[in-house]
C-alpha positions in Angstrom: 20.9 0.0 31.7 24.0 1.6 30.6 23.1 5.0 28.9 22.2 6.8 31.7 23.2 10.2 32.6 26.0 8.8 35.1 27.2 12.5 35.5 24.2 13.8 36.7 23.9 10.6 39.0 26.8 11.3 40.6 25.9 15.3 41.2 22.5 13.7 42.5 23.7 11.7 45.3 25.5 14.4 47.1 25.1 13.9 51.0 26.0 17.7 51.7 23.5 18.9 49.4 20.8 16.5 51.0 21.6 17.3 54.1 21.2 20.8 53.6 17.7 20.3 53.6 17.2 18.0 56.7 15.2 20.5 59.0 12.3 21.1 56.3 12.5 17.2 55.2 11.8 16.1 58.9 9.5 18.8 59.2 7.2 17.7 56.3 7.7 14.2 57.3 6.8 14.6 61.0 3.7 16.7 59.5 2.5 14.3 57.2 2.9 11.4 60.1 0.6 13.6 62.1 -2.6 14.1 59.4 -5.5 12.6 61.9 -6.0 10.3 58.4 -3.0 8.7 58.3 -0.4 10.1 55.9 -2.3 8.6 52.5 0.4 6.5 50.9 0.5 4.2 47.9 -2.3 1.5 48.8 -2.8 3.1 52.5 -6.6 3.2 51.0 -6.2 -0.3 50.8 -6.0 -0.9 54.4 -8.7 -3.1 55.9 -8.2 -0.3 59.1 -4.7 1.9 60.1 -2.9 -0.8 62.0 -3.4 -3.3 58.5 0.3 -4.1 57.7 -0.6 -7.2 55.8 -2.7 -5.5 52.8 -4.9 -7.1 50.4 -4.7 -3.9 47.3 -7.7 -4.2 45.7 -7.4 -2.5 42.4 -4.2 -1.9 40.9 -3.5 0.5 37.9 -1.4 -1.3 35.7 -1.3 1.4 33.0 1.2 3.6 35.2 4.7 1.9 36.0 5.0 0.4 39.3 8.9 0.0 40.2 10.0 -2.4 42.8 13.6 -1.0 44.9 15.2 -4.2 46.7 17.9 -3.1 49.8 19.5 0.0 49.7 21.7 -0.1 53.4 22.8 3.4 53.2 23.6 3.0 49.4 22.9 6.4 48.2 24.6 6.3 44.5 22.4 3.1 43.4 19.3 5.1 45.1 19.8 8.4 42.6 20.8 5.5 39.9 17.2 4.1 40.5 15.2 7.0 40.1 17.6 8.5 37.2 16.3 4.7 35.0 12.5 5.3 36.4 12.4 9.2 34.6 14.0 7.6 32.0 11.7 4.6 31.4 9.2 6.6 32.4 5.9 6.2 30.4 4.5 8.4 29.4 7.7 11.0 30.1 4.8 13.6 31.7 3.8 11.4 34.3 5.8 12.8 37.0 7.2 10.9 39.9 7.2 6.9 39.1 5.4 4.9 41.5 7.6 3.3 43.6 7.4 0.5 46.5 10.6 0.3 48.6 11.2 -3.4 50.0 13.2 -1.9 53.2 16.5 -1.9 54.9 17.2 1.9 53.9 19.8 1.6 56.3 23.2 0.0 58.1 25.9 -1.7 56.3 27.6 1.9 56.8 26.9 4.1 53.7 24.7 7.1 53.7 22.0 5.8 55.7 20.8 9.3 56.7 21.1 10.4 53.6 18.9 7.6 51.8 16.5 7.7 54.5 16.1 11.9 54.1 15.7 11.0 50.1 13.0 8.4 50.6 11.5 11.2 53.0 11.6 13.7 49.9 9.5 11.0 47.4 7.2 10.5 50.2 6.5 13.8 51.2 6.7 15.0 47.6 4.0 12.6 46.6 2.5 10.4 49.3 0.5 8.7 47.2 2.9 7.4 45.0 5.4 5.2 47.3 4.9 2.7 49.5 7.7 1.6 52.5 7.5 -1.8 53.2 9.8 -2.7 56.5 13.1 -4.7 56.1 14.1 -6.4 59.2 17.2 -3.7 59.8 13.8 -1.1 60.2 12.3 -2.9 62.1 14.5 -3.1 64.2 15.5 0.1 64.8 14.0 1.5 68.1 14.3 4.3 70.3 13.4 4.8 73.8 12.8 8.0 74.6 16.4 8.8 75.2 18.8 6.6 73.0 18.2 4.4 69.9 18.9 0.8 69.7 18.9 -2.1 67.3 18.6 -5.7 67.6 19.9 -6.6 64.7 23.3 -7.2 63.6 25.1 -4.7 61.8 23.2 -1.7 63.7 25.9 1.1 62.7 23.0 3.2 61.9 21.4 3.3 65.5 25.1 4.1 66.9 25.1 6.8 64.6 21.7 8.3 65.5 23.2 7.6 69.2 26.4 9.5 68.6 24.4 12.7 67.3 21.3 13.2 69.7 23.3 17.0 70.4 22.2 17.4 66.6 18.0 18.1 66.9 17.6 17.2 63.5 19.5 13.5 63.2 17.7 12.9 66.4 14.6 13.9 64.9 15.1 12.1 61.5 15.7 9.0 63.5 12.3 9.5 66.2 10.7 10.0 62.3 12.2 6.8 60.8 10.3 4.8 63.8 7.4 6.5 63.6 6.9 5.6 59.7 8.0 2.0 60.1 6.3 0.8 63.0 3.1 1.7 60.9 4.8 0.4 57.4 3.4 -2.9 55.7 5.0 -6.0 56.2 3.0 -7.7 52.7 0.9 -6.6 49.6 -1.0 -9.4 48.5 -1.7 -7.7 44.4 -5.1 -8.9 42.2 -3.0 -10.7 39.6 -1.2 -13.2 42.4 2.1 -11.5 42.8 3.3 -11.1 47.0 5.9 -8.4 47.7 7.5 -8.7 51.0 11.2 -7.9 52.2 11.7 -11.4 53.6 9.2 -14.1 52.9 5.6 -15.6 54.4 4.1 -16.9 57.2 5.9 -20.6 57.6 4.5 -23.8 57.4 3.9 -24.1 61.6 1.7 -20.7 61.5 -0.3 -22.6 58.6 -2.9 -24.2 61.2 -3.5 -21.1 62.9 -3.6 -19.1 60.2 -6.1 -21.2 58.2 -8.2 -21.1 61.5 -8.4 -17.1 62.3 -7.6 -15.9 59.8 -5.8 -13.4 61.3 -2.5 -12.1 59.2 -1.7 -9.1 61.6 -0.3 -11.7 63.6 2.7 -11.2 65.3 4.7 -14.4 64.7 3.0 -13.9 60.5 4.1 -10.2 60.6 7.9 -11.8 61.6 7.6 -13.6 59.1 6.8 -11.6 56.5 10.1 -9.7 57.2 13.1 -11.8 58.2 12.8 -15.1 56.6 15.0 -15.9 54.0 15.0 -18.1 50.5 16.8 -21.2 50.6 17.3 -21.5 46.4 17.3 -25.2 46.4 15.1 -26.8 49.2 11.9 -28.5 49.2 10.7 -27.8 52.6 12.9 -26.4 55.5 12.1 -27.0 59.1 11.0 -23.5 60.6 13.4 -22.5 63.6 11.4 -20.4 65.7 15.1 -19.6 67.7 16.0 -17.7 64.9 14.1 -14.8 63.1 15.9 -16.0 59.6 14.5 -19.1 59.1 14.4 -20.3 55.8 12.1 -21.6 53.9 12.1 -24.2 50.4 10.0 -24.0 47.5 7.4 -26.5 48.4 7.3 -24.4 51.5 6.1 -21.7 49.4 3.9 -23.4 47.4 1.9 -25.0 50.5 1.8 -20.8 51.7 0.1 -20.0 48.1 -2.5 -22.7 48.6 -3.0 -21.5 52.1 -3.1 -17.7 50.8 -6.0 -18.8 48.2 -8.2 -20.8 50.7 -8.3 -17.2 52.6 -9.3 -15.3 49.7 -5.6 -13.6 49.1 -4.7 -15.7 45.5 -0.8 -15.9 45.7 1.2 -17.5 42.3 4.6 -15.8 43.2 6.7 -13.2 44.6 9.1 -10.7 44.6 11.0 -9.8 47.8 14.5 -8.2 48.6 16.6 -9.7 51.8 19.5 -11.5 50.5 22.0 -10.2 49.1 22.8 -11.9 46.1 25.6 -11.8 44.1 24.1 -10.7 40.6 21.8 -8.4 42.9 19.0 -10.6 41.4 17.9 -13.9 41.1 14.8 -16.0 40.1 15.7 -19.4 41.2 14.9 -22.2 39.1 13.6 -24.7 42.1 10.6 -22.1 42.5 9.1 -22.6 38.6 5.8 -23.9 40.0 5.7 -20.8 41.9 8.4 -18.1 41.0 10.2 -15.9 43.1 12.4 -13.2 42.3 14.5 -11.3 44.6 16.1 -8.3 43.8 18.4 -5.9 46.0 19.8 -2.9 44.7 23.5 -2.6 46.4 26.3 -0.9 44.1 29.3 -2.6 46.5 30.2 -5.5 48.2 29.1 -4.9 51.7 32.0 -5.5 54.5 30.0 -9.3 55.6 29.5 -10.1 52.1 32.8 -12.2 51.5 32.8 -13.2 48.2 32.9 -11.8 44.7 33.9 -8.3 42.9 33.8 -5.4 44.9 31.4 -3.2 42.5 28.3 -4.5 41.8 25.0 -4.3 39.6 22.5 -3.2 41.6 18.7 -3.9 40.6 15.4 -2.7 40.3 11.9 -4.3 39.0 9.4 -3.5 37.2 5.8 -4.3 38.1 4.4 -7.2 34.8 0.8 -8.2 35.2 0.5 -11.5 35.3 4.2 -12.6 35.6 7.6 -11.8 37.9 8.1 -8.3 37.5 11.2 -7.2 34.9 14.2 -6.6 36.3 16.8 -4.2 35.0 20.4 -3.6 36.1 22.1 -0.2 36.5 25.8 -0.4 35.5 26.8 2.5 37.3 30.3 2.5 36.3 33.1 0.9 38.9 35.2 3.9 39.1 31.8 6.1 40.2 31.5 3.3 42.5 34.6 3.2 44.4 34.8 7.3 44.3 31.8 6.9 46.7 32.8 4.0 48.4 36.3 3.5 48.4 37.4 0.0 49.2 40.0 -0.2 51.9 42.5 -2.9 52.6 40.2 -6.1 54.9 40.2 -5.7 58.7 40.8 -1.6 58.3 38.2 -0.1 60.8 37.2 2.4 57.9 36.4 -0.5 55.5 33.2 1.2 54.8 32.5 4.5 53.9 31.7 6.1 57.6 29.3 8.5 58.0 30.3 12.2 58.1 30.1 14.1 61.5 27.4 16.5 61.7 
């Protein structure tokens, strides 16, 4: 997509004007994390009880667009990008808000993490039933203690931000929020028509015996899974290292997981899943044809541990296709627009990233 209105992109993400609004954001967040039903999101009714993060939707409306948003890390101008192609694709153009499932890591990599995670506040809070958060392995990991924040992943600029700013009620409060809504966030939707959506992968190929036994996909070492393990694009099987969360997988890994999937009921043909940050910001991998997997992540820059390639980028989203990988279109926000908002400075410069603003 090239036709956008990149003007009124770039007015969108606007981190002062955002910001403005934290209190009443948080305060309609924290309020709809407190309804004694649970907050309603998009397939929370889907849930086989509250603490179901690996969920099995059971009816999907495929006559209202579904859009699919890979990582953001704190990238506010491919965020406002996003939603800008949604209304624009939208049909019909009265719907309203677009449906939209988030495949995690709002945050770190510097950027605007604040400032994305206050927007994905808004769509929530707007419409509740009409996004779905899935955790990324940077949310996840985000914690807090009752007194400080902490992360145990690696880059975790966003919990030294939160840490730097607990004077500030309302950062604090965004951040006590964040946890709150991703420690009950899925980790999977297994759809009708076969498709997985995840942020990382699936439950590897030593979890299969266990799993085939009980049954049981809320477990720990599957809900892992589910979030930090990565694609390899040419492999036929991978060896699962349980000493690292980002084990990889191959594709005949995968295709022993959808047999698996279907001998428990939950059909599984492909997937779509965000994670790795590749180049083109998409890729379906040709290895996977028996079983094809797209992943998409929607990142305007070069992040500062990416080290190849330009330093603007095409960032992604997908559209949900019965029946196939969902449709992937790129948003060519223009590279000036891009470096305005994140200028690129010189490698090994401490302020290599855009920084977050003091508050």
């Amino acid at each position: 997509m090239e036709q956008l209105d990149w003007q009124a992109v770039r007015n969108a993400a606007n981190p002062s004007s955002i910001r403005s609004n934290m209190r009443a954001t948080v305060e309609r967040m924290e309020a709809l994390l407190d309804k004694p039903d649970g907050p309603g999101l998009l397939f929370d009714k889907d849930r086989s009880d509250p603490a179901d993060k690996v969920v099995q939707v059971s009816d999907l409306d495929t006559e209202r667009p579904l859009w699919i948003v890979g990582d953001l890390h704190g990238d506010l101008l491919a965020l406002e990008a996003a939603l800008a192609a949604m209304r624009d694709l939208a049909l019909p153009p009265d719907e309203g808000q677009p449906r939209v499932v988030f495949l995690g890591d709002l945050f770190d990599d510097q950027g605007f993490g604040l400032e994305v995670l206050l927007r994905v506040f808004e769509l929530i809070t707007d419409a509740p039933d009409r996004v779905c958060l899935i955790a990324g392995n940077h949310d996840e990991a985000l914690s807090y203690d009752g007194v400080r924040f902490a992360s145990s992943v690696s880059p975790s600029d966003f919990a030294d931000f939160l840490n730097a700013n607990l004077a500030h009620e309302w950062i604090e409060r965004a951040g006590k929020v964040a946890v709150r809504l991703f420690a009950r966030a899925p980790r999977a939707l297994f759809f009708p028509d076969g498709l997985l959506v995840a942020h990382g992968g699936f439950p590897l190929a030593d979890l299969h015996a266990r799993l085939g036994e009980t049954g049981d996909w809320n477990d720990p070492m599957c809900l892992s899974d589910f979030v930090w393990t990565r694609a390899h694009p040419k492999a036929r099987k991978k060896l699962p290292n349980r000493f690292s969360r980002g084990s990889q997988f191959g594709y005949e890994d995968f295709a022993a997981f959808c047999v698996l999937s279907t001998s428990l009921g939950r059909p599984v043909t492909r997937m779509v899943r965000g994670h790795d940050h590749v180049e083109e910001r998409y890729a379906a991998y040709p290895a996977y044809r028996a079983h094809p997997m797209l992943t998409t992540v929607a990142l305007s820059r070069r992040l500062s541990r990416e080290s190849f390639g330009p330093y603007e980028r095409v960032p992604t989203i997908a559209q949900f296709v019965e029946g196939t990988l969902p449709r992937v279109y790129r948003l060519h926000i223009p590279a000036d627009m891009i470096r305005e908002v994140y200028p690129e400075f010189a490698p090994g410069n401490p302020e290599s990233e855009t920084i977050q603003e003091p508050h």
